[in-house]
C-alpha positions in Angstrom: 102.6 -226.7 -21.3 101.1 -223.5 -22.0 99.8 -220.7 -19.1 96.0 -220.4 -18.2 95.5 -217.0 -18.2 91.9 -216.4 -15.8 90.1 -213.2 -15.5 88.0 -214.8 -12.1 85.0 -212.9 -10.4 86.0 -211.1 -7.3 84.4 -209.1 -4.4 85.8 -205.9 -3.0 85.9 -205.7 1.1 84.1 -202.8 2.9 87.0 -201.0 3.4 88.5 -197.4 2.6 91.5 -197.5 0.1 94.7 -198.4 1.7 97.8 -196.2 0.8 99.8 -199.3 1.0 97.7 -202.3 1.7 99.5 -204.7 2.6 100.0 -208.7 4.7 96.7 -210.2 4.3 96.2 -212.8 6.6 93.6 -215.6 7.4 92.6 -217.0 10.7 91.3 -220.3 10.6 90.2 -220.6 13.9 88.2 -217.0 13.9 87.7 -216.8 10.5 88.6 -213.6 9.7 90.8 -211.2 7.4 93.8 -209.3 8.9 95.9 -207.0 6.6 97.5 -203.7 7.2 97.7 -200.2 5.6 101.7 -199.4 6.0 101.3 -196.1 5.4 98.3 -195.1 7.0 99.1 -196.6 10.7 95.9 -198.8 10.4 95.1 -202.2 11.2 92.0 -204.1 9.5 90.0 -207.4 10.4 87.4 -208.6 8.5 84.8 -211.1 9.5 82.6 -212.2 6.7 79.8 -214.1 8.9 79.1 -210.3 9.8 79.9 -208.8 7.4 81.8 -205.9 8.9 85.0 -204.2 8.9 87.0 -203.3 12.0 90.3 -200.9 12.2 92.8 -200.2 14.4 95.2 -197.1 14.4 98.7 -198.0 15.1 102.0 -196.1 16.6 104.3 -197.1 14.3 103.4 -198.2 11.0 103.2 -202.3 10.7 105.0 -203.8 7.9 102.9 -206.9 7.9 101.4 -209.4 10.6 101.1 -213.0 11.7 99.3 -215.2 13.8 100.1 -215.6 17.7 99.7 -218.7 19.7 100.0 -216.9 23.0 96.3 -215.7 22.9 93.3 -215.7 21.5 92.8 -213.4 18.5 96.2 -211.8 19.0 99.0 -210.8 16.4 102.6 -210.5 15.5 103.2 -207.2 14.3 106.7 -206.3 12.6 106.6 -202.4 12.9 109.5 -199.8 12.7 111.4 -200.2 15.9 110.6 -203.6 16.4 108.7 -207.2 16.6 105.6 -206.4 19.2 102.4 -208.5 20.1 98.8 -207.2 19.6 95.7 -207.9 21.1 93.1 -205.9 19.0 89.8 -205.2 21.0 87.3 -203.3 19.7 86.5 -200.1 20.8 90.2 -200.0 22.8 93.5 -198.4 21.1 95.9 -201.0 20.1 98.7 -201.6 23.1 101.5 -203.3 21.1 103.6 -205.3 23.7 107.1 -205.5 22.6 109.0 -209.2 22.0 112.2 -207.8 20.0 113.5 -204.5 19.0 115.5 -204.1 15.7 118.9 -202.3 15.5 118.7 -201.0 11.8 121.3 -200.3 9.6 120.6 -196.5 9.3 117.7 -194.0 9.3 114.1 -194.3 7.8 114.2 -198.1 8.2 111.2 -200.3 8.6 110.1 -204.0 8.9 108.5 -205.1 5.2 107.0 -208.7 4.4 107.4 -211.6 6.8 105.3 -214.6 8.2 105.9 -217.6 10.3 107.5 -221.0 8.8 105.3 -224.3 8.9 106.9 -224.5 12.5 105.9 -221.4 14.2 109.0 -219.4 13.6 108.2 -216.1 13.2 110.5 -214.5 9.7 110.9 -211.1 8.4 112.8 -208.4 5.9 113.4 -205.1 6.8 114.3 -201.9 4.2 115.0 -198.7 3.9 111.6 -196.9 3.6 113.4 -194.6 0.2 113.6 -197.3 -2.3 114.9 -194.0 -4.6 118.3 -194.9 -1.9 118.2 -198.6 -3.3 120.4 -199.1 -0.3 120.9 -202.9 0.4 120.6 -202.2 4.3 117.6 -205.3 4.3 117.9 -207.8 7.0 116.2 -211.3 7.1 115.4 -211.8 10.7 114.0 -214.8 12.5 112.4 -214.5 15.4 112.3 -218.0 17.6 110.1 -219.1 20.2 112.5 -220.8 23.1 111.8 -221.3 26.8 114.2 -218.3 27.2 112.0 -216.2 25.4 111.9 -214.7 21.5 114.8 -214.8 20.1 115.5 -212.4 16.7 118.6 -213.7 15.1 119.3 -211.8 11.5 119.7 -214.6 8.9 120.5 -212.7 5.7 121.4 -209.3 4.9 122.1 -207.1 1.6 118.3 -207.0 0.8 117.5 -203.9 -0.7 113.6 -204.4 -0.6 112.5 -208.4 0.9 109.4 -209.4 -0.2 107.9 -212.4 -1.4 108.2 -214.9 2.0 106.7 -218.4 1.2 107.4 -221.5 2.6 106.5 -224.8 0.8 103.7 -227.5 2.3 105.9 -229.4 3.9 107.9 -226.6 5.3 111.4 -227.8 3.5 111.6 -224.9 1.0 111.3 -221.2 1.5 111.1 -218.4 -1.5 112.2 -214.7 -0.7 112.6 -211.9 -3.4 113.9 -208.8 -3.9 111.0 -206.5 -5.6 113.2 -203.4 -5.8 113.5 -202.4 -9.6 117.4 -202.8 -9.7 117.1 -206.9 -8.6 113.6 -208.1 -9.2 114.4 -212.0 -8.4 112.9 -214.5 -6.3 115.3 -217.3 -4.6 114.4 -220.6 -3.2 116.1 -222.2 0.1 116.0 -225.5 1.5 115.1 -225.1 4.9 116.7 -227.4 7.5 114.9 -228.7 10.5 116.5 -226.2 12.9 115.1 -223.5 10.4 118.1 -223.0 8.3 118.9 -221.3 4.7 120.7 -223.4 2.3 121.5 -223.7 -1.5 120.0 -220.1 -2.3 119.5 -220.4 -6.0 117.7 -218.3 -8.2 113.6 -220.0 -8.1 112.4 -216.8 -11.1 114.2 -214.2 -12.8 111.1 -211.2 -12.8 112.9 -209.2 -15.3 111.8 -212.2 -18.0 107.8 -211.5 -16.8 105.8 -208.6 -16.3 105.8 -206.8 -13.2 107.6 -206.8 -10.2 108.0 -209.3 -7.1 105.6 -208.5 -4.5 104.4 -210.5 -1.6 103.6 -214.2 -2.3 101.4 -217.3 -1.2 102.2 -221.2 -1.9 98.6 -223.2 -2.8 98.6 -226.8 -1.4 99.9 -228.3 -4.4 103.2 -226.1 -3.4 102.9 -224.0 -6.4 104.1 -220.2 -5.5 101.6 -217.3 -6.4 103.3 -214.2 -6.5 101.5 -210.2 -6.9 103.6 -209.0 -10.2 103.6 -205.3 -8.7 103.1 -202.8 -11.7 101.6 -205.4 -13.6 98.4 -205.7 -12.4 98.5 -209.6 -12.2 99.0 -212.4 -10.3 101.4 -215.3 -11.5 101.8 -218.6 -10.3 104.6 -220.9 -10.7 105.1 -224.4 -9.9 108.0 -225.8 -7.5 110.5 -225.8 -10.3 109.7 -222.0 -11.5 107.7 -222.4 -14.5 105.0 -220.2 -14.9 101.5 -222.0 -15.6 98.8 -219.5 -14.7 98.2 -215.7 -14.9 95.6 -214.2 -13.0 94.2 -210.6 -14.4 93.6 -208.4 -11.1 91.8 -204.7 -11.7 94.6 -202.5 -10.2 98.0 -201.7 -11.3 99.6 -202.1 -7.9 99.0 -205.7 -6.3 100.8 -205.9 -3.6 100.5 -209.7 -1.6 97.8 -212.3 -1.5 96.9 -215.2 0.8 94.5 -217.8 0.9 91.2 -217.9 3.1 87.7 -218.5 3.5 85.7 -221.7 5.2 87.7 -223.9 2.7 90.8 -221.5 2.1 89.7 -221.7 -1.6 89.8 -217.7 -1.9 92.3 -215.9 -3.1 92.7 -212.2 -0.8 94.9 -209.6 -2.5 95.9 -206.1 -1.3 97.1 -203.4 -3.0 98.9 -200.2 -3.4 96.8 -196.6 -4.1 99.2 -195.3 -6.9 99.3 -196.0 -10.7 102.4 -198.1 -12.6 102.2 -195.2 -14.9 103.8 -191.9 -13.6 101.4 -189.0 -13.6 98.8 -191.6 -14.8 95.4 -191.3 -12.5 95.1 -195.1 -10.0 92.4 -197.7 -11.4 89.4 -196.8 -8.7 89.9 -200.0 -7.1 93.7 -199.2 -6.3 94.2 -199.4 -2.6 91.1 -202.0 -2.2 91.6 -205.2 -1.0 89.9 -208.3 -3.1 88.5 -212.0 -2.6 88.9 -213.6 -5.5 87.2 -216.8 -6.3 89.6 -219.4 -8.3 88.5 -222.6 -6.5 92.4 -222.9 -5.6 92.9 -224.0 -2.1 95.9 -223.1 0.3 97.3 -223.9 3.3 96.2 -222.4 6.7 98.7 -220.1 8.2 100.7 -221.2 11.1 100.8 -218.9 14.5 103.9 -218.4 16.1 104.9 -220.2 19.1 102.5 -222.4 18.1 105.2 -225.4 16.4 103.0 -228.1 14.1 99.7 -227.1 15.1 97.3 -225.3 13.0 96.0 -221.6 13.8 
């Protein structure tokens, strides 16, 4: 079987360029866009019935984000010290409310990708913000939701740069990569019902496509779509790793997508505002965030706390 290669139409959001954009994320329930620009402190929501743009400055800069159950509109937000809760308001500075500081490995440290499991379980990587260190300080944490209270237990280490957090349809397989240039592989986990890692194996070896691994989305046929950083395309491969379709984006840099929109048939991708090429001048789009239209659907994005139920 060969790969469909598509060049699809796209829109651009009315945003500025992100340095780093970064964690797109769909809200079923208020349909709207969240995603983040890491290194510009700044928190965006889009909402396309009014077609306007809202931002947020933040205190720490936010790795990426995730649904909450606990209220209305709010967020998980994996930042540098720690896991905190955010209620955006308009018009009102952000007040992150903390659930779970992290102890990091050493200096200049910062949560990276992460989103919650198909049962409310709230997962993240952290990394050492210098990927020139390639220092394998990276932590996979998962963050519970018990009577207790949240719990962050770390679940894998040696990371040098975690990216790439997926978790199949019907929750029993989870994907994680390492998109730092001296790795460059996604795995794939069974997941057991207490949340699990098993049988790591290797899922796609990047160095055998173009690109690096970047952050990811499964579609509802379970098939994992995967930003090839540096590449400036989007590949997806089926549950056993074979590469069927290759999306063309127009910026070097894309950095994670996710699926949205009334009948989460669009495809949203971030990106970063640099060039593959050294000394090479960005595409104009770089740092813009995209809606592309494949007429693909996903899967809605679980909220933490929130166990089966839909967000």
């Amino acid at each position: 079987m060969g790969v469909t290669v598509l060049r699809p139409d796209y829109a651009v959001l009315p945003a500025p360029a992100c340095t780093v954009g970064e964690s797109p994320l769909w809200s079923v329930a208020d349909q709207c866009l969240w995603w983040v620009d890491i290194e510009g402190q700044l928190l965006y929501r889009w909402r396309p019935q009014a077609g306007q743009v809202d931002c947020w400055t933040s205190p720490e800069r936010i790795g990426c984000v995730a649904l909450y159950a606990g209220g209305q509109g709010g967020l998980i937000a994996a930042m540098e010290s720690g896991l905190f809760v955010l209620m955006p308001v308009l018009g009102q500075p952000l007040a992150p409310r903390l659930l779970a500081s992290i102890s990091h490995g050493q200096d200049g440290m910062r949560c990276n990708d992460g989103r919650c499991d198909r049962a409310g379980r709230f997962w993240v990587s952290t990394m050492v913000r210098d990927m020139g260190l390639a220092a394998p300080q990276g932590v996979l944490y998962r963050l519970d939701d018990v009577p207790q209270g949240p719990v962050l237990r770390p679940r894998l280490d040696g990371l040098i740069t975690g990216n790439g957090l997926a978790f199949s349809p019907n929750g029993k397989l989870a994907y994680l990569s390492d998109s730092h240039p001296q790795v460059q592989q996604i795995w794939q986990f069974d997941v057991d019902v207490a949340g699990g890692l098993h049988n790591r194996r290797s899922f796609v070896d990047m160095h055998q496509h173009p690109g690096r691994p970047d952050g990811a989305a499964v579609d509802q046929d379970g098939c994992y779509w995967v930003c090839a950083n540096d590449a400036g395309l989007l590949l997806r491969f089926t549950p056993h790793g074979v590469l069927d379709m290759q999306v063309q984006v127009p910026m070097d840099k894309p950095s994670m997508c996710a699926f949205g929109g009334a009948r989460l048939d669009q495809l949203f991708v971030t990106s970063i505002c640099a060039s593959a090429q050294p000394g090479a001048r960005p595409h104009a789009l770089a740092g813009h965030t995209l809606c592309l239209e494949l007429g693909i659907a996903g899967l809605p994005e679980r909220a933490f706390g929130a166990g089966s139920g839909l967000a």
